[in-house]
C-alpha positions in Angstrom: 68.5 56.9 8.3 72.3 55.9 8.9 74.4 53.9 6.4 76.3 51.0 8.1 80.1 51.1 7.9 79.4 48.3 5.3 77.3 50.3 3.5 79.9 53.3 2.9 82.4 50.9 1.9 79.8 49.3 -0.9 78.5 53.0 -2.3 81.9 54.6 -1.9 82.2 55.3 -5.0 78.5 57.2 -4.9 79.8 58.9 -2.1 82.5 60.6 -3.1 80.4 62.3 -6.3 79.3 65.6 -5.2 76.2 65.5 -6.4 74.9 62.3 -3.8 77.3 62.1 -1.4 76.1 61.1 2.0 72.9 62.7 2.0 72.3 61.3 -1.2 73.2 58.0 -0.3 70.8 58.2 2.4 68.0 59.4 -0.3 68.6 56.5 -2.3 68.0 53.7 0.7 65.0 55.4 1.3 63.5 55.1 -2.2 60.7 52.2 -2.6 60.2 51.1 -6.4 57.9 48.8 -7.6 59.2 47.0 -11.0 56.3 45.9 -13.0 58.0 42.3 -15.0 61.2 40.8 -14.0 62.0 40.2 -18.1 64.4 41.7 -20.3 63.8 45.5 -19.0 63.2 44.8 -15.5 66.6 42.6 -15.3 69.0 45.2 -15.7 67.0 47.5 -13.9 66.4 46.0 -10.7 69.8 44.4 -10.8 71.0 47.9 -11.0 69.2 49.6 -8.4 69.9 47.2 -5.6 73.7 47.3 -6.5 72.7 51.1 -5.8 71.4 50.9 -3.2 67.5 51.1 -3.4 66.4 50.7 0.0 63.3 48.8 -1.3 62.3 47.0 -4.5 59.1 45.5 -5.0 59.0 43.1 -8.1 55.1 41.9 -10.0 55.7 39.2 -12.4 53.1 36.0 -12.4 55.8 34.0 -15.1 58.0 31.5 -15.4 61.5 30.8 -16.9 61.7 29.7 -20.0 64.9 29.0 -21.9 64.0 31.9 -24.3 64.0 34.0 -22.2 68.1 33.6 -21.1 69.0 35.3 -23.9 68.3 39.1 -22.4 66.8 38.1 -19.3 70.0 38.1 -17.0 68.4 37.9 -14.0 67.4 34.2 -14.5 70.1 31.7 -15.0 70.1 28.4 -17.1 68.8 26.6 -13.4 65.9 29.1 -13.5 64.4 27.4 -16.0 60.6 26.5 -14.7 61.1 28.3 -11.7 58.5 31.6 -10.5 60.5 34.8 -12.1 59.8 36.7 -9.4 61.1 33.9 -6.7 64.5 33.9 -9.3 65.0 37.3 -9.5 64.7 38.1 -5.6 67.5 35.0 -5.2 69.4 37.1 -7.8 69.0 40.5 -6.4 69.7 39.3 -2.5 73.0 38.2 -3.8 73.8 41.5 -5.6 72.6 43.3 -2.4 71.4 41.9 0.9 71.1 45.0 1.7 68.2 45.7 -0.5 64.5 44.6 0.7 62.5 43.1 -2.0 59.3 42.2 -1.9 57.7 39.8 -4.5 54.4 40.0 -5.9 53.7 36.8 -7.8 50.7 37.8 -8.9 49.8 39.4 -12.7 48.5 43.4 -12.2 45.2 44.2 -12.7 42.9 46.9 -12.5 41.8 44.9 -9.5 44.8 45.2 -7.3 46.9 47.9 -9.5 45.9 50.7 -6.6 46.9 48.5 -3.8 50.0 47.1 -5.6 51.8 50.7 -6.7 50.2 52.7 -3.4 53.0 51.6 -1.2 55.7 52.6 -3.7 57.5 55.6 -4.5 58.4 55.4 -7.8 56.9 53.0 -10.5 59.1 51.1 -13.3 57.1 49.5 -16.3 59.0 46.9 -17.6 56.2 45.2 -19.4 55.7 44.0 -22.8 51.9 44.5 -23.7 49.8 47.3 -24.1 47.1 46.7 -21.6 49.4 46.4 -19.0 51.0 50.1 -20.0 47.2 51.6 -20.2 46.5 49.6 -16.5 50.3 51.1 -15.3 49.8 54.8 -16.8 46.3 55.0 -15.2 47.2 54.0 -11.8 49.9 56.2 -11.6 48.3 59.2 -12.7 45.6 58.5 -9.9 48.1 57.9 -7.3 50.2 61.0 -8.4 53.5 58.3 -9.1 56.1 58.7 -11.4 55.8 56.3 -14.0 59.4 55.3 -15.9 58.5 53.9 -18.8 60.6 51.7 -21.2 60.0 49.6 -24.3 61.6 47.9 -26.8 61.3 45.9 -30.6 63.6 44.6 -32.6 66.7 46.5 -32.6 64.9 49.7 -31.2 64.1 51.3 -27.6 62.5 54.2 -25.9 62.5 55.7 -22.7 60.9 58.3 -20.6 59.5 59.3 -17.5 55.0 59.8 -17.3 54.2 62.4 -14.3 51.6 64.9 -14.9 51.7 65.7 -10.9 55.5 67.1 -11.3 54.5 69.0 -14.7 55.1 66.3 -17.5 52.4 64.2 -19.9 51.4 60.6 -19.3 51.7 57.6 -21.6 48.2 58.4 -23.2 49.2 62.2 -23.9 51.6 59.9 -26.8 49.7 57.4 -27.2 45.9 58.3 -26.9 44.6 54.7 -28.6 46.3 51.6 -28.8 46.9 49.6 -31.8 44.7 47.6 -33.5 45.1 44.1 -31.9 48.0 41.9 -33.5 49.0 45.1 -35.5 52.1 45.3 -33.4 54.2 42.1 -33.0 55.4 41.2 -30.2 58.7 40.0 -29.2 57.6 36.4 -29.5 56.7 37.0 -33.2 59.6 39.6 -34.4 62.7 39.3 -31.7 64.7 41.3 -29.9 68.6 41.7 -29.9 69.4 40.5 -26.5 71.7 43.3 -25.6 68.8 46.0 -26.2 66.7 45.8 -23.0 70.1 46.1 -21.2 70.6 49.5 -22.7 66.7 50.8 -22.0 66.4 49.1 -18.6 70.0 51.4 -17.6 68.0 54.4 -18.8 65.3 54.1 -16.6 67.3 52.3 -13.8 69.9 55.8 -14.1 65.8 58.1 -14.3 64.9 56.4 -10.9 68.2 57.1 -9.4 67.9 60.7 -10.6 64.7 61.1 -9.1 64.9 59.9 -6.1 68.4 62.1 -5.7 66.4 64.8 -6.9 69.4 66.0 -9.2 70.1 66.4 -12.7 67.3 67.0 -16.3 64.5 63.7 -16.1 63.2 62.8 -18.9 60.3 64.1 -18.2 58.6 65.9 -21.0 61.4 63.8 -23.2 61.3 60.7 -25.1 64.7 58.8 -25.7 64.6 56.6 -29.0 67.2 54.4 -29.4 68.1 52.3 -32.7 71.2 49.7 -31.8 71.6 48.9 -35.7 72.8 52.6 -36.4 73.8 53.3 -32.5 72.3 56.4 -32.8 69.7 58.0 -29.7 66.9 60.7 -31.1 64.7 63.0 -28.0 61.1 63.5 -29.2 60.1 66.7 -26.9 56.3 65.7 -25.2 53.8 67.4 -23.7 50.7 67.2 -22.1 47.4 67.1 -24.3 45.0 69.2 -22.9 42.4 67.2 -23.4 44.0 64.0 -22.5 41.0 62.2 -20.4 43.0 60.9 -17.6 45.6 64.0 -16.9 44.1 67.1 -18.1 42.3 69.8 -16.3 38.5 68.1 -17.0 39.0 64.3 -17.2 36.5 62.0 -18.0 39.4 58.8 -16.2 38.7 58.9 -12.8 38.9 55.3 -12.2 40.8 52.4 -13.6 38.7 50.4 -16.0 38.9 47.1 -18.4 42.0 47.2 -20.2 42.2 44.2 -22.4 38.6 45.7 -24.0 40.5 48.9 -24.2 43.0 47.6 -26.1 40.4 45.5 -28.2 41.6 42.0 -26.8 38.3 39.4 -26.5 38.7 37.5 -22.8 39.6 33.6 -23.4 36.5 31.8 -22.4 36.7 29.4 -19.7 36.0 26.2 -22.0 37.1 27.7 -25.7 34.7 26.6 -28.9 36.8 25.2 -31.6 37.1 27.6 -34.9 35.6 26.5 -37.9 38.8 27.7 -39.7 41.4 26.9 -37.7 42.6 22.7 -38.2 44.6 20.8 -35.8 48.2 19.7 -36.4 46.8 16.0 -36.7 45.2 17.0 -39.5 48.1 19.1 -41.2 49.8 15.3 -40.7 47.1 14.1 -42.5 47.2 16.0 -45.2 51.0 15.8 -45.8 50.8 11.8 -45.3 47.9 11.2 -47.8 48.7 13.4 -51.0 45.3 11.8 -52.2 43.5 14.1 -49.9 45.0 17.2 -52.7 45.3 19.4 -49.5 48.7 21.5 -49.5 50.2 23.0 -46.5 51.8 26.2 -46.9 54.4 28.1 -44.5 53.5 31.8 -44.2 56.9 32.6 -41.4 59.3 34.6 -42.7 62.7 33.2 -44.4 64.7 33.3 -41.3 62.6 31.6 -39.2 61.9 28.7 -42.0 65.7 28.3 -41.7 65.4 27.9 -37.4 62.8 25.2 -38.0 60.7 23.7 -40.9 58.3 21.1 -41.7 59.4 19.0 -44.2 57.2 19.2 -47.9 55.9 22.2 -46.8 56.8 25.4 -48.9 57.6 29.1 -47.7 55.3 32.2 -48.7 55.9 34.6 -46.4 52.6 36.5 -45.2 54.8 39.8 -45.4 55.3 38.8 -49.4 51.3 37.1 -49.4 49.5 40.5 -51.0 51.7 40.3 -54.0 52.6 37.0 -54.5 49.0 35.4 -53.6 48.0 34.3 -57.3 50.9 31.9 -57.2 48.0 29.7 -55.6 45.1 28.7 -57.1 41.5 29.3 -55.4 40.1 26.5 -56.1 42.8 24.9 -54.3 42.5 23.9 -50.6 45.2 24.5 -48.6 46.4 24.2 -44.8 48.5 27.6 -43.7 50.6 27.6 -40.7 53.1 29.8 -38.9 54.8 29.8 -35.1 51.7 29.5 -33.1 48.9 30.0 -35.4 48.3 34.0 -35.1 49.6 34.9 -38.7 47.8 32.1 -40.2 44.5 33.1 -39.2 45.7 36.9 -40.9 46.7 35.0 -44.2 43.6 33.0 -44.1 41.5 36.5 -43.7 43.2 37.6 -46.5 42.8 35.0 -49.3 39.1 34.9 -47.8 39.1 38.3 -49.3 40.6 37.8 -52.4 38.0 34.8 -53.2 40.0 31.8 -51.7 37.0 29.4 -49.9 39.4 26.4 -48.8 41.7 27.6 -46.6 42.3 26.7 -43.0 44.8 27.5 -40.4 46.8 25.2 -38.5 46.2 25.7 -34.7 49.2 26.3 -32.7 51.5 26.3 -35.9 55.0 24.7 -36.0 54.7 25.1 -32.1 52.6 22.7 -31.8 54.1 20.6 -34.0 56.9 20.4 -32.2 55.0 19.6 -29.1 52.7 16.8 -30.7 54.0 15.4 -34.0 57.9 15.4 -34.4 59.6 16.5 -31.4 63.1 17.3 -33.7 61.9 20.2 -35.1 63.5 23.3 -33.3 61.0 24.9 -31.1 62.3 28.9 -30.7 
């Protein structure tokens, strides 16, 4: 495999480090990865690798652009919006590189085509956002001996590292054996992300890619970065591998990929979904706060910054994080209408004032979203 005289000009500046030089180069162009989600981790990284050179980049991603998504998703643009991610990102990587093949997958991985999607690859990137995806991921690459560079991020904190049992190193379930409970652990939707974070966590596994394919320098395999932007202040966890992990251990009982959203405890939508007897629609929360003679109140269980992004009018704040102390503020005899962003904490606050004796409370389906959507269209949809 030659570079071009092009191609020497572009990596110059790789070429004159001893450590890739020419024959590093070279190494580099001949590296397939296959980047699972073209969001706020796989932007920098695939945008990084074809600047370097990746010979070829394979890109899974079944989403669209949404304006939320431009504030860390720098791959997509603000004429993006409603456009396939993966068709937006391969627009934006051709112009970074033209040099770089990449292959789209428009398609969301499943344990159906995970095998046949990752086989072809060297090296596999998870830049997901859900934990049945990471399960499916981490599986498929232990069977298919892959390195699997791992990346995640919450908030104002990251974490990195680099899953590869075949080249001495844990996988993702030697940390993480179970998953969380379902809706245990928010997700970006629900408690943010600082834009600039998956920019920092994507470059680490972008720079563990390079490394491997160059074969140079300390992975992180065995190693797990944690990274907290607030204090700017990085922390290794040392791994390794469980002996009686039962997908990467001597004896395991994982020899096949199986069904990952009942893994992680998540019930399968059904095809024509039965309406729940506790959940209300927002019609009726505009009922309710039209005809005071109906002695229903609505109650707002978001937390105080997002009441300040958007709020319904007459409705009052008591924040779900606040609910277990602050619940006998409300009376249970009372009935009362709780709502949220899209419904999800509601139905947790409604579970618990079940449990503390409350018998007329409902959620609001599809919370202040919906709202927005269906009622009045001014308030702020985020």
């Amino acid at each position: 495999m030659q570079l071009s005289n092009e191609e020497i000009r572009r990596y110059s500046r790789h070429l004159i480090l001893p450590e890739v030089g020419m024959a590093g180069q070279k190494k580099i162009k001949g590296t397939s990865v296959l980047c699972i989600g073209a969001g706020g981790l796989g932007s920098p990284i695939a945008m990084y690798l074809a600047a370097a050179g990746i010979g070829k980049i394979g890109i899974v991603d079944f989403d669209t652009v949404d304006y939320s998504n431009l504030q860390r998703q720098i791959l997509h643009t603000d004429a993006d919006v409603g456009r396939s991610k993966a068709e937006s990102a391969k627009e934006t990587l051709a112009g970074i590189n033209p040099n770089t093949e990449v292959i789209l997958h428009n398609t969301r991985i499943s344990a159906e085509n995970a095998l046949d999607l990752i086989r072809p690859y060297d090296i596999v990137v998870d830049g997901t956002d859900n934990f049945p995806t990471r399960y499916l991921t981490n599986d498929a690459c232990v069977l298919l001996k892959k390195p699997n560079v791992y990346g995640s991020i919450f908030r104002f904190e990251g974490q990195a590292s680099v899953f590869a049992p075949h080249l001495g190193g844990p996988c993702y379930r030697c940390l993480y054996p179970e998953p969380p409970p379902p809706g245990m652990v928010p997700s970006c939707a629900e408690g943010g992300v600082l834009g600039v974070l998956p920019g920092i966590i994507g470059c680490i596994q972008a720079t563990e890619i390079l490394k491997l394919a160059l074969g140079k320098g300390t992975t992180l395999i065995n190693r797990l970065v944690l990274f907290n932007a607030l204090d700017l202040k990085f922390r290794e966890l040392k791994l390794r591998r469980d002996p009686k992990c039962p997908l990467c251990s001597d004896a395991p009982t994982i020899k096949e990929l199986i069904d990952y959203e009942m893994f992680c405890g998540i019930q399968p939508a059904p095809a024509e979904p039965a309406a729940n007897p506790d959940e209300v629609t927002v019609q009726d929360m505009k009922r309710a706060l039209d005809n005071p003679a109906l002695n229903i109140k609505v109650v707002d269980v978001r937390e105080p910054d997002e009441y300040e992004i958007a709020k319904v009018n007459g409705v009052p704040l008591l924040p779900l994080s606040q609910l277990g102390q602050r619940f006998t503020e409300l009376d249970p005899n009372q009935q009362y209408y709780l709502h949220c962003k899209g419904g999800v904490r509601s139905l947790k606050a409604l579970n618990f004032l079940r449990e503390q004796g409350f018998k007329y409370v409902k959620s609001v389906k599809g919370g202040i979203g919906a709202w927005s959507d269906e009622v009045d269209h001014s308030v702020p949809k985020y």
